[in-house]
Structure formats: structure tokens, C-alpha cells
C-alpha positions as YAML, in Angstrom:
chain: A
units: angstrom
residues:
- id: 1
  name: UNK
  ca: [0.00, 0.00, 0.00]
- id: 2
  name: UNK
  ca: [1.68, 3.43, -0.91]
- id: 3
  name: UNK
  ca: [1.62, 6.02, 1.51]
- id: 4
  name: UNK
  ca: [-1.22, 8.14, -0.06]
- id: 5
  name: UNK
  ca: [-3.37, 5.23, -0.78]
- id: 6
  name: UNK
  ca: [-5.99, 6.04, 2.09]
- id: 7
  name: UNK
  ca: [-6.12, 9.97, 2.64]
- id: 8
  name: UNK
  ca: [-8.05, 11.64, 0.63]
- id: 9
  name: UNK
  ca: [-5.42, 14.68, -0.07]
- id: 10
  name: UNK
  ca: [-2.02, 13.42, -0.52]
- id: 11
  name: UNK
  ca: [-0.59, 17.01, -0.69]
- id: 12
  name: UNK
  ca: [-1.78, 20.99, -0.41]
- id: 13
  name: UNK
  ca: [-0.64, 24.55, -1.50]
- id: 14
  name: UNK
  ca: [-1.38, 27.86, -0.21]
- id: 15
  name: UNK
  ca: [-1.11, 30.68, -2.47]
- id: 16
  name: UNK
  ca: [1.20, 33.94, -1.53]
- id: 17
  name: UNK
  ca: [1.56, 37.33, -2.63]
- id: 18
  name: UNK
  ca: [4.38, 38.07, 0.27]
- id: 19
  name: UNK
  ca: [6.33, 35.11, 0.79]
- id: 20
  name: UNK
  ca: [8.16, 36.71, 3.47]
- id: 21
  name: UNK
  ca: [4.86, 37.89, 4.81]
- id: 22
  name: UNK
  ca: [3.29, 34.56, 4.79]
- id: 23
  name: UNK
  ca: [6.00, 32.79, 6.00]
- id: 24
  name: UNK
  ca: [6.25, 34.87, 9.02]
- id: 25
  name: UNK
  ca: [2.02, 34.99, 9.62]
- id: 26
  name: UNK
  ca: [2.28, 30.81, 9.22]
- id: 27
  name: UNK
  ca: [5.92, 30.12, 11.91]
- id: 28
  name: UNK
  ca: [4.36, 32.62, 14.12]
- id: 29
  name: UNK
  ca: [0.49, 30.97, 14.21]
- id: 30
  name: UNK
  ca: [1.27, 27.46, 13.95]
- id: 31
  name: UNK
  ca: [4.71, 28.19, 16.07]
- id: 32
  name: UNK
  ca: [6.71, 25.98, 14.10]
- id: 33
  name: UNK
  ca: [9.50, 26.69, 11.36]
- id: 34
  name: UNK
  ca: [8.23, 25.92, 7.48]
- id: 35
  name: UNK
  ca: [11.27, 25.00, 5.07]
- id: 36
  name: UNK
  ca: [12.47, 26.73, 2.38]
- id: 37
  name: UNK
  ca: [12.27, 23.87, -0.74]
- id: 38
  name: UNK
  ca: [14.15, 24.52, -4.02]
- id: 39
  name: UNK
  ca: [11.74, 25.55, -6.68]
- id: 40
  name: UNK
  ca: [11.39, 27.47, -9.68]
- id: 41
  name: UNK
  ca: [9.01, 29.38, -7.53]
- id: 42
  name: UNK
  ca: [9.32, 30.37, -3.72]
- id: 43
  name: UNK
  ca: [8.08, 27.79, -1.89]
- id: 44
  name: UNK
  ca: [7.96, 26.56, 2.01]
- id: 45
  name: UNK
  ca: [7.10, 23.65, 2.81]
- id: 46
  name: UNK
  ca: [4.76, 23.40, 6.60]
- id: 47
  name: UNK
  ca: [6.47, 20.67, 8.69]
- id: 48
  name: UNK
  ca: [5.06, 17.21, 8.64]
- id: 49
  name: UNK
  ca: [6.07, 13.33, 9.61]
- id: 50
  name: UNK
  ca: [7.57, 10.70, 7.23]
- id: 51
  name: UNK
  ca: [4.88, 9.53, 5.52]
- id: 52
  name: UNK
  ca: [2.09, 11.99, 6.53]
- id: 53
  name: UNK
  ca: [-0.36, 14.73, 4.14]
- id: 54
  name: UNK
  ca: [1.81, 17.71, 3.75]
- id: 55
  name: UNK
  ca: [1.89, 20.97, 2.19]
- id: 56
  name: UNK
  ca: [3.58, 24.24, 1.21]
- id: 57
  name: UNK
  ca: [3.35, 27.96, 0.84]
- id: 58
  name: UNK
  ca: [3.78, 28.79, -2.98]
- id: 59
  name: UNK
  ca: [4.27, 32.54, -4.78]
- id: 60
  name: UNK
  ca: [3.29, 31.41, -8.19]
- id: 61
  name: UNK
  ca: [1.76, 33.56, -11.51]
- id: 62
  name: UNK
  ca: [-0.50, 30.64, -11.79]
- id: 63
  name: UNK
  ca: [-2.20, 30.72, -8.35]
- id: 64
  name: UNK
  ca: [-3.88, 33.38, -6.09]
- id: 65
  name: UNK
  ca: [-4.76, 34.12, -2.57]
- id: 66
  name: UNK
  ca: [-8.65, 33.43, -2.41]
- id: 67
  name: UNK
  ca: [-11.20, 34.15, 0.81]
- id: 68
  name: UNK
  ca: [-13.75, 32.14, -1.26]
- id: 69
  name: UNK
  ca: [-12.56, 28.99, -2.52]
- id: 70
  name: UNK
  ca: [-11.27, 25.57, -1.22]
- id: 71
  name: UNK
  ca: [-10.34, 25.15, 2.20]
- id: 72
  name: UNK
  ca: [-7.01, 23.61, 4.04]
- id: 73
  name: UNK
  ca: [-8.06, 23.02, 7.44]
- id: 74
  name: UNK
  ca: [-4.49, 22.83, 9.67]
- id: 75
  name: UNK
  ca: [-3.69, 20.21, 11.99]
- id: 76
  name: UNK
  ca: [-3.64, 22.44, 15.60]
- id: 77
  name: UNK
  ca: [-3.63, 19.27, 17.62]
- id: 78
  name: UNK
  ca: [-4.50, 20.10, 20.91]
- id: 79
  name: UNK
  ca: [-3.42, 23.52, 20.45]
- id: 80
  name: UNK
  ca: [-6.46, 25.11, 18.79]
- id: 81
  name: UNK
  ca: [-6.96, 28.05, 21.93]
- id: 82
  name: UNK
  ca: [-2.96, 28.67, 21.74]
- id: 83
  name: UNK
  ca: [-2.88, 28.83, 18.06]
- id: 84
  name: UNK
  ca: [-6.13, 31.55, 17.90]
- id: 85
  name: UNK
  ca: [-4.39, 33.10, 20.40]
- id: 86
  name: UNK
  ca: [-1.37, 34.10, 18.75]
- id: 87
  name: UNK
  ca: [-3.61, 34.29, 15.64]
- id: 88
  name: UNK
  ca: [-5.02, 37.70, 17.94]
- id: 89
  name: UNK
  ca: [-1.42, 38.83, 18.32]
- id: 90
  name: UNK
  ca: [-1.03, 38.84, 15.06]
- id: 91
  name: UNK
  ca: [-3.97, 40.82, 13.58]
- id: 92
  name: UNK
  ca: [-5.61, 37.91, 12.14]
- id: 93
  name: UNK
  ca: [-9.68, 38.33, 11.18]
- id: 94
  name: UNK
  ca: [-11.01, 34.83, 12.76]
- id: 95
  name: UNK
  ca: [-13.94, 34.15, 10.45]
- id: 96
  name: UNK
  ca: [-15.26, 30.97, 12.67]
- id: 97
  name: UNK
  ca: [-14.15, 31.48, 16.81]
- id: 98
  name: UNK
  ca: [-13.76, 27.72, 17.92]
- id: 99
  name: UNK
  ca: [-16.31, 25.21, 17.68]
- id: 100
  name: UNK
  ca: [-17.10, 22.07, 18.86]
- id: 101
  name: UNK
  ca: [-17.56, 19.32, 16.26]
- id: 102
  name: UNK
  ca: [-20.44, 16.66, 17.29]
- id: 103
  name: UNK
  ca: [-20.05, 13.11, 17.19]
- id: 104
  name: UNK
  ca: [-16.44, 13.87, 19.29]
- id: 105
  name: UNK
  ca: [-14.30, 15.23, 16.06]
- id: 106
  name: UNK
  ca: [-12.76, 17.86, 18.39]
- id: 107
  name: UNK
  ca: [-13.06, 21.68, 17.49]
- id: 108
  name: UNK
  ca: [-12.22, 23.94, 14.77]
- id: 109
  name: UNK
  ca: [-11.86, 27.65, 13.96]
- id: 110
  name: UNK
  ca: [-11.61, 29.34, 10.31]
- id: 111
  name: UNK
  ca: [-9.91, 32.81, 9.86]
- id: 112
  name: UNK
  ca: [-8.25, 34.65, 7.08]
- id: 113
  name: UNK
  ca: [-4.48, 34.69, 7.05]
- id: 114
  name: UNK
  ca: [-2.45, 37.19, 5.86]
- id: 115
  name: UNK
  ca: [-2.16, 36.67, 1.99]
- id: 116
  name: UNK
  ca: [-6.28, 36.39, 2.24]
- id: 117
  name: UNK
  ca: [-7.07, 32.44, 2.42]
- id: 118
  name: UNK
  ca: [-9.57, 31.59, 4.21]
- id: 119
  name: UNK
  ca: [-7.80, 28.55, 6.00]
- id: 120
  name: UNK
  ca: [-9.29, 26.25, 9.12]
- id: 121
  name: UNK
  ca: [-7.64, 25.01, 12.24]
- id: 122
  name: UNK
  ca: [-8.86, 21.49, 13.47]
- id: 123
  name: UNK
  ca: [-7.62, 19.83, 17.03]
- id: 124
  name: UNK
  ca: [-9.09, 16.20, 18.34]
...
């Protein structure tokens, strides 16, 4: 079975205007470093185990920050209040405060970052 075979996304990209902008609105919410990949575009990749869904930050012609179109919804694990917290610190508009998820699928939130996604957080 290869790694992708059961998720439905095997890989993500959010659009940037600002790289540097982005980059610094993403390390500073999720509090984690992203990596610089080499690309004919600018492109970080978010952190993510061997083997796991991942996903980058891309400045491409061919792609643009959108409030209204699909959604990446970030793993937050169990750190959904700290995350919307510095979210606050850092100007961001929180679209959806956090909500609890029946059936026991944890919480969420939604807010726009700062290229102008519209992007989710999800914890268990």
C-alpha cells in the first residue's frame, strides 16, 4: 500500500503574494519553522512526519490568494486556543471562533491569514 493510498489529499498549496509575509504569519500561528524547498518558484514547505499529508506555501503567476474557494483546514492538535491566540497577536480576522464538532471530532476555527485564504484550524 503506498503512503497516499488512504487519505483523501495526498498534498496541499497555499497561495502567496508576500512570501516573506506569509512565512512569518504561518511560523508565528502554527509556532513551528516551514522549510524553504528549491523551486522554480518560492516555496515553504509546513512541517510534517515521514509519511504523513503535507503541504507548502507557494508565490506562483499561476495561483492566487482566495477568501472564497477551497479550504485547508491545519492540523492544531490540541493547540487550537494557543494557536487563535497568537492568531489575535497577530492581527488575524477569525472568520469561525472555535467550535465544537459533534459526534467527538474535536473543534475547529476558520480565519483569514495574511495573503487572504480563508484557512481552518482542526484539534481532536
Amino acid at each position: 500500500m503506498s503512503k497516499f493510498e488512504g487519505n483523501a489529499v495526498t498534498w496541499f498549496e497555499i497561495p502567496a503574494t508576500d512570501m516573506q509575509r506569509a512565512v512569518h504569519f504561518y511560523e508565528t500561528l502554527l509556532d513551528k519553522k516551514l522549510c524553504a524547498f528549491p523551486s522554480a518558484v518560492p516555496y515553504f514547505m509546513f512541517p510534517a512526519e515521514q509519511g504523513a499529508v503535507a503541504g507548502a506555501l507557494i508565490h506562483s503567476p499561476l495561483q492566487k490568494p482566495t477568501a472564497d474557494g477551497t479550504m485547508v483546514y491545519l492540523n492544531v492538535d490540541g493547540q487550537l486556543d494557543a494557536t487563535l491566540g497568537r492568531a489575535n497577536t497577530l492581527g488575524t480576522t477569525v472568520l469561525v471562533p472555535r467550535t465544537e464538532i459533534p459526534g467527538g471530532f474535536g473543534s475547529y476555527a476558520c480565519l483569514l491569514d495574511s495573503e487572504g485564504n480563508h484557512i481552518g484550524l482542526h484539534s481532536r
